[in-house]
N, C-alpha and C positions, 0 to 999 in steps of 0.2 A: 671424789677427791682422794688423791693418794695420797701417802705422807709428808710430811715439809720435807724439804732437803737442807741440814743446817746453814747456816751463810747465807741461805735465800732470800732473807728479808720480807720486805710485803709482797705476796703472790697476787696477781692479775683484778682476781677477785675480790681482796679483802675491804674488808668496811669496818670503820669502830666503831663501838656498841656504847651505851648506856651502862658504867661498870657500879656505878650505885656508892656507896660512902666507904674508903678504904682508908683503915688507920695501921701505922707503921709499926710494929712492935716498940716495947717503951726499948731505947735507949739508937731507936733505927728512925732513921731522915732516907726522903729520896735520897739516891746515887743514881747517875745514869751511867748504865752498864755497859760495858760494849764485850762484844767477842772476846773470850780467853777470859775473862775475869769470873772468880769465884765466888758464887753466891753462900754467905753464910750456913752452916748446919739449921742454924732456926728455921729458915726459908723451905728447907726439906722437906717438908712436914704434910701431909695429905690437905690441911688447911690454905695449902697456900697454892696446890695446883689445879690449872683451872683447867677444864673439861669440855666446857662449851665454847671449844677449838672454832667449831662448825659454824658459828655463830658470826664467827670473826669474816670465812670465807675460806680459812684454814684447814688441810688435812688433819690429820692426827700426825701424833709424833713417831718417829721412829720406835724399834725395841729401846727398851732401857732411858731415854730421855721421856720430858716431862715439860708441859707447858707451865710456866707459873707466871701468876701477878703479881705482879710488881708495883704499887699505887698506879698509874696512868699506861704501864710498859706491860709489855709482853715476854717475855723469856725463855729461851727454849733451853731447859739445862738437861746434862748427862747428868743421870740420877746419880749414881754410882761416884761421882770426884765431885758435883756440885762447877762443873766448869759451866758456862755459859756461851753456848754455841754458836746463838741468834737472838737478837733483839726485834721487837718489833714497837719501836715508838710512838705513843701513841693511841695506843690500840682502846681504850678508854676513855673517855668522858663524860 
């Protein structure tokens, strides 16, 4: 698998996984994100991005972007502005 292409959405292959008990930082509720919106500096955090891309059915991400979870969502953000590229709805339960 090559790298996601941002704006791509769910690729061909993908499947949602089992993402186990996810709490929101205290003062943070779902939002459902879409393209262009900014994910908070908190969210930045090596804690919050997830790895097991592969899992999904997902490449890896481009230089510089980052997959992160979101409670139920998937999020492809530019490390560097915290913009959010690509969502992937879902991708959790």
């Amino acid at each position: 698998m090559g790298p996601h292409r941002p704006g791509a959405g769910r690729p061909p292959g993908f499947r949602p996984v089992q993402g186990g008990r996810w709490r929101y930082p205290p003062g943070q509720r779902y939002r459902r994100w879409a393209i262009g919106g900014i994910l908070p500096g908190l969210f930045l955090s090596r804690g919050y991005i997830y790895d097991d891309y592969w899992r999904l059915g997902l490449g890896g991400p481009p230089y510089g972007y980052h997959w992160v979870r979101y409670g139920p969502d998937l999020l492809l953000v530019e490390w560097r502005t915290g913009r959010v590229v690509d969502v992937i709805y879902g991708a959790f339960y």
